[in-house]
Wavefront OBJ file of the C-alpha trace (Angstrom):
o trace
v -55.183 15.789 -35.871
v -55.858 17.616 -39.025
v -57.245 20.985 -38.706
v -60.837 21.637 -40.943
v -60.916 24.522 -43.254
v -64.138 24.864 -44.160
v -64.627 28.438 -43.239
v -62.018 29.117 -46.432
v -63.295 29.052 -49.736
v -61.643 27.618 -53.099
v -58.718 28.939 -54.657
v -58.653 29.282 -58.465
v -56.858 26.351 -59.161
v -58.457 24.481 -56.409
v -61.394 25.665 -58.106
v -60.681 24.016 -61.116
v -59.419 21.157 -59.853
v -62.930 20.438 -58.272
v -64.727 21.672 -61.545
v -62.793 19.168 -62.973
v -64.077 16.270 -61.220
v -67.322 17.047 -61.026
v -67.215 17.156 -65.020
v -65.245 14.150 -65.598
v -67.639 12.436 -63.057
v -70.731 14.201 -65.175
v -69.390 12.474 -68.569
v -67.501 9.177 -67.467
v -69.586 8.282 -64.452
v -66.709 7.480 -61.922
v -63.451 9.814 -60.369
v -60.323 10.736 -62.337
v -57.478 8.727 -60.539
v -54.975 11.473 -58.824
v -52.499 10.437 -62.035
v -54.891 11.581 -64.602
v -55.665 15.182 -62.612
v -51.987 15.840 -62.177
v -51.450 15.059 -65.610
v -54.894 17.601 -66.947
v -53.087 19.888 -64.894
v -49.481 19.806 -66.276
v -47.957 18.259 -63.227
v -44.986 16.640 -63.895
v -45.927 13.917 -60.776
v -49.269 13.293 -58.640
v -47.474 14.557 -55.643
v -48.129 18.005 -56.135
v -52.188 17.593 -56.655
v -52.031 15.090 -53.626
v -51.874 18.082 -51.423
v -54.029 20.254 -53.637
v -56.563 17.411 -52.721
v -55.681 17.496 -49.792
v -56.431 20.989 -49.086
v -59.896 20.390 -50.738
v -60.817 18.055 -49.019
v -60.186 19.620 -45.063
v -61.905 22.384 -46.760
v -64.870 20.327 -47.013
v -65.715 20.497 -50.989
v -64.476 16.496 -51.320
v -64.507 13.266 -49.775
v -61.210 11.217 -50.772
v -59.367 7.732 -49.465
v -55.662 8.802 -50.597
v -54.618 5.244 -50.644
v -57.087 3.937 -53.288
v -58.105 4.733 -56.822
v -60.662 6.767 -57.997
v -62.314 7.515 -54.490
v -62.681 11.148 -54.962
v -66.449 12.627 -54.389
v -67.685 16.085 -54.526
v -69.871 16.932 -51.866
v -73.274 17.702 -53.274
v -73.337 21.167 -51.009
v -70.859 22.194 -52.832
v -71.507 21.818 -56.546
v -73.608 25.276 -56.950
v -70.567 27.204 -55.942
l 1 2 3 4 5 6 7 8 9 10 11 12 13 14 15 16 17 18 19 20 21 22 23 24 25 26 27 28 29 30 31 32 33 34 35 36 37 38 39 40 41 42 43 44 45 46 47 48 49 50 51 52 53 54 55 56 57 58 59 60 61 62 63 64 65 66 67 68 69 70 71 72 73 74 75 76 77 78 79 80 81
């Protein structure tokens, strides 16, 4: 079982990571694939923003379906922080 974080708050560059969907979401109308986030974020594979999203996600700021394209979904609660 995966353990919830949602007593933690963001860290900066999870920060941005979520700022950055919500505003790519804002202007384009549907979620950056995991490719296209790694690669706004200098990462040389999608691996490494996986688990960012990961972390994200138990900590309750996104929904996500790892195993299928553009699925990512900031939680409205969320989106004043």
């Amino acid at each position: 079982m995966t353990e919830t974080l949602t007593h933690l708050p963001l860290t900066d560059r999870q920060r941005a990571i979520y700022d950055h969907i919500v505003e790519h979401r804002r202007l384009r109308g549907y979620s950056p694939t995991v490719r296209e986030l790694a690669d706004a974020f200098c990462m040389r594979s999608p691996n490494g923003m996986k688990q960012h999203l990961e972390l994200i996600k138990r900590k309750g700021f996104i929904t996500w379906e790892p195993n299928m394209a553009r699925t990512l979904r900031p939680l409205e609660v969320h989106d004043e922080q």
